[in-house]
Each structure stands twice: as C-alpha cells, then as structure tokens.
Backbone as a ProteinNet text record, in pm:
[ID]
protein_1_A
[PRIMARY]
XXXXXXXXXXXXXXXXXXXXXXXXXXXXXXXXXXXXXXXXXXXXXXXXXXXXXXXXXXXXXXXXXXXXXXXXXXXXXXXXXXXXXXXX
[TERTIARY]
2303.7	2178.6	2070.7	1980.8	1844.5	1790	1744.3	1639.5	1480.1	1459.9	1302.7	1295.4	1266.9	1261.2	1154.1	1104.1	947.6	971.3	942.5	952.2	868.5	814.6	753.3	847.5	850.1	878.6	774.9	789.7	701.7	737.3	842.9	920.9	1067.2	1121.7	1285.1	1318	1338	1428.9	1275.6	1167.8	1054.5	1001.4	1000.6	944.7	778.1	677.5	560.7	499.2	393.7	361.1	277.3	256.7	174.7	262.6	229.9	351.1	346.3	392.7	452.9	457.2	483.4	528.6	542	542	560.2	652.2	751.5	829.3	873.2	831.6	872.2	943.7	1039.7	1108.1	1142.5	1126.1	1160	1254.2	1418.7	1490.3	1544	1503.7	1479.7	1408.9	1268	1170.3	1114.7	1012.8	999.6	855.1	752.4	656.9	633.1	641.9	587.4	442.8	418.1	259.7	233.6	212.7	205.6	97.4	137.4	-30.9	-47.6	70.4	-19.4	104.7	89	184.8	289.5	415.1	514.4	561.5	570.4	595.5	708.3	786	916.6	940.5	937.8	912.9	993.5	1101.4	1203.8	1201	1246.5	1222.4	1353.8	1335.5	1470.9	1488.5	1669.1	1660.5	1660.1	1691.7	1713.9	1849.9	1924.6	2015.6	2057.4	1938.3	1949.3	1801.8	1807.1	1666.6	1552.7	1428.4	1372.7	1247.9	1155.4	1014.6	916.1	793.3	721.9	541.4	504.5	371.9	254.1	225.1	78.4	-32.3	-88	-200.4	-332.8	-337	-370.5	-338.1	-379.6	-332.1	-321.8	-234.6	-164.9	-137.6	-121.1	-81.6	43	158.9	241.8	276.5	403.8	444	565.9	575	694.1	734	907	922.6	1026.4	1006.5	1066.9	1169.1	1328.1	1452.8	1454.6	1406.6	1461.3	1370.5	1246.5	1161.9	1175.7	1183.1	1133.4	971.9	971.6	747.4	719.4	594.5	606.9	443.7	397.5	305.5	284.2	170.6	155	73.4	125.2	104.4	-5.6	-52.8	-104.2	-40	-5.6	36.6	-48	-92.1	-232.6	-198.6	-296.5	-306.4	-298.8	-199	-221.4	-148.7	-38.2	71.9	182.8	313.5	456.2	486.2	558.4	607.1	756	814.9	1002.8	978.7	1118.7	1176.8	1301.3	1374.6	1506.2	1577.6	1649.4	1779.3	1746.9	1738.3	1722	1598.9	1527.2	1408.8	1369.8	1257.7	1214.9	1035.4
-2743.2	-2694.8	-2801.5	-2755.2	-2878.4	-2910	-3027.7	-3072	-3007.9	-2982.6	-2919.5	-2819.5	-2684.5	-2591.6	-2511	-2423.3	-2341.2	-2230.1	-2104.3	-1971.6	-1915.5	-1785.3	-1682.1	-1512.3	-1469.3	-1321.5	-1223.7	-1108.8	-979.9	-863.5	-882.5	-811.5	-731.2	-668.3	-585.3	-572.6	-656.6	-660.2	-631.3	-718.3	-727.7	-582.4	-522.9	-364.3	-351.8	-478.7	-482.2	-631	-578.8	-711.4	-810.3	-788.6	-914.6	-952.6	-1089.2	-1169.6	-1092.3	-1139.3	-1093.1	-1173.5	-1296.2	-1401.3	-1528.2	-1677.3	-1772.6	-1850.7	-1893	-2013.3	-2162.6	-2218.5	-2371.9	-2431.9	-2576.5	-2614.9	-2701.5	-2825.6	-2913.4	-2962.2	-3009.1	-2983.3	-2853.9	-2814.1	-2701	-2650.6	-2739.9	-2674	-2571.2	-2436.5	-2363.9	-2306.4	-2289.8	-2291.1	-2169.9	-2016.5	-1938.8	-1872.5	-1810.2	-1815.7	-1648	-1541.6	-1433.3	-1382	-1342.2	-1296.8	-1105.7	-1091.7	-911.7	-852.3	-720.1	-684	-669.2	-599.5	-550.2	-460.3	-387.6	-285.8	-176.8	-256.6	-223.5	-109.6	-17.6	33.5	6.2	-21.9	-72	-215.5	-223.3	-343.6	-409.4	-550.4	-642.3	-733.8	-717	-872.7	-1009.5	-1118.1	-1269.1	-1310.9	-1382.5	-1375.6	-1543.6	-1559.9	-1696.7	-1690.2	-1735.2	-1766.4	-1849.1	-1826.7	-1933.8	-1917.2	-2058.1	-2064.2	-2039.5	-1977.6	-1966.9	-2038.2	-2083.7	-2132.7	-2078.6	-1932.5	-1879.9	-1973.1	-1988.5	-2075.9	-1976.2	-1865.4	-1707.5	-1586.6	-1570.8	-1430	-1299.6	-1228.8	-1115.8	-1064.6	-890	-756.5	-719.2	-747.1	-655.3	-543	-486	-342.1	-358.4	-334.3	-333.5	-215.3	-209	-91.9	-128.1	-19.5	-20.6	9.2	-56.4	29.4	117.4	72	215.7	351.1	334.7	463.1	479.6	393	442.1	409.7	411	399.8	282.2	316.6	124.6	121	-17.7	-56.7	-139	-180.2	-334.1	-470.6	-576.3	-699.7	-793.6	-837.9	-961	-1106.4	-1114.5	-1273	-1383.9	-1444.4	-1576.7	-1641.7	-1715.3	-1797.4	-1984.2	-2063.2	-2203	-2232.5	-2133.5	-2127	-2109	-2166.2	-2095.3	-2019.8	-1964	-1808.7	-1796.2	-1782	-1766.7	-1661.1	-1599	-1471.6	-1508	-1394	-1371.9	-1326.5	-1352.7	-1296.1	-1149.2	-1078.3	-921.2	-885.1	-756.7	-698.3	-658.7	-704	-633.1	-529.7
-240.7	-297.7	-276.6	-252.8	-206	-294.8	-383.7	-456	-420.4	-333.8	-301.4	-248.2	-285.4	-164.3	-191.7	-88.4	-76.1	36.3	-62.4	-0.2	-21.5	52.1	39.2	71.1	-42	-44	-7.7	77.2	90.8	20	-54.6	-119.9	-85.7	-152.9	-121.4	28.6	101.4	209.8	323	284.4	331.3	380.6	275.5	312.1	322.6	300.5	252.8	368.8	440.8	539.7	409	346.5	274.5	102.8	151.8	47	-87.8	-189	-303.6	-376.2	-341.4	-401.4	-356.2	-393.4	-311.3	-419.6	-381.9	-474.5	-450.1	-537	-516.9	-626.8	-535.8	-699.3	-629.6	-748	-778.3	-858.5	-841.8	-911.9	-992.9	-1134.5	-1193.3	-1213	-1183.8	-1198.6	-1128.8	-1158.9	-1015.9	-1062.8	-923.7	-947.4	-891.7	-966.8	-894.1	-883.8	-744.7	-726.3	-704	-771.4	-781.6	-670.1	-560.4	-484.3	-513.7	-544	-583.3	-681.5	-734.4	-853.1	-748.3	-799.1	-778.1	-742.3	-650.3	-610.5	-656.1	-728.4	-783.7	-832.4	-958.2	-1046.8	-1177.3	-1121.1	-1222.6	-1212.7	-1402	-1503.1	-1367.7	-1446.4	-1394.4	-1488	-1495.7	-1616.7	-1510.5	-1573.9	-1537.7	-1616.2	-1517.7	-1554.7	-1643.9	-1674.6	-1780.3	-1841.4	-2002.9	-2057.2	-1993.6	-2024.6	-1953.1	-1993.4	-1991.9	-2066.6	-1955.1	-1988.5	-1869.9	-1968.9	-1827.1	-1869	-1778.5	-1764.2	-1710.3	-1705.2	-1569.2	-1566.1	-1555.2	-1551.3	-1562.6	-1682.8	-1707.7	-1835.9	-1747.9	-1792.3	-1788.1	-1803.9	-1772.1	-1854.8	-1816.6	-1884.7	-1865.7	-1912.7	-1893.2	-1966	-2020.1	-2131.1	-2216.8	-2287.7	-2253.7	-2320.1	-2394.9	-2529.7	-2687.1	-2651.7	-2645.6	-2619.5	-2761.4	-2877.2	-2937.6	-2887.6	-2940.8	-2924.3	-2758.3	-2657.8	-2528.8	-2512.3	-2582	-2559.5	-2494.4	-2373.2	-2307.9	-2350.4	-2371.3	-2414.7	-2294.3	-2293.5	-2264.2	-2351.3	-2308.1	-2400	-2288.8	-2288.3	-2305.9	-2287.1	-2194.3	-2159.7	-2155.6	-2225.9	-2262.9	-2156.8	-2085.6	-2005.1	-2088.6	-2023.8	-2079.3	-2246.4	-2255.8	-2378.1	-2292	-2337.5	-2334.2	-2370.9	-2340.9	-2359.4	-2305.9	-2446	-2431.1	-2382	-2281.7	-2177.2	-2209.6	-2291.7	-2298.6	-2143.3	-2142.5	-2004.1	-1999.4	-2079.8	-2071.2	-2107.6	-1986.2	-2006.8	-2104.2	-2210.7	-2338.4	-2305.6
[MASK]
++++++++++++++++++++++++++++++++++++++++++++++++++++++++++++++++++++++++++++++++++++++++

C-alpha cells in the first residue's frame, strides 16, 4: 500500500467523460475534491466511520429508514461532521 496516492474518477466503470471526483492521501488522510454531483441514484454505505471537514457547504438528501421520507440537510462549510458506516 503506498503512503501517497492521487486519482481521478469519471465515475462507475468510467461511464461519464468528465471527472467526478479527484482523491488524494496522505497516509490516512484523504482529500477529496468533488467536481460535479453523482450520477448514482442509489445511497452507498462506507464501510468504516469517518469525520469529514467541508471546505464548501452542501445539500444533501437523507432518507428516514422508518417513515421512508427523504429530506435534505445542509452540510456547513468549515465544521466536522461525524458519518456513520451506514447511509442515514
């Protein structure tokens, strides 16, 4: 495993000519650089906890596993922000 590494994603098995994403890391650290939403539609978990620090604010969408209802929140720019392993 490398101490330094730097990628760019276009997304799912590069189905999209313009990036998606760019990643860097340092040790554990990892610096990702968002260049457009997601094409995805479906949520995804992570398969370990992890703190995130937005240098940008952000809307995501969250959905209620009980009711089903998805909202979206507000991600502040320049705070931490715990992310459980599983999509909330």
């Amino acid at each position: 495993m490398n101490f330094f590494g730097f990628e760019t994603i276009c997304g799912v098995d590069r189905e999209h000519a313009t990036p998606f994403l760019t990643r860097a890391k340092i040790g554990r650290l990892r610096l990702h650089i968002f260049h457009r939403g997601d094409a995805d539609p479906d949520p995804h978990d992570h398969p370990w906890d992890f703190w995130t620090f937005p240098l940008t604010a952000y809307v995501e969408e969250v959905v209620d596993r009980g009711s089903m209802n998805v909202f979206r929140q507000v991600v502040p720019a320049w705070r931490w922000s715990y992310r459980p392993a599983e999509h909330t």
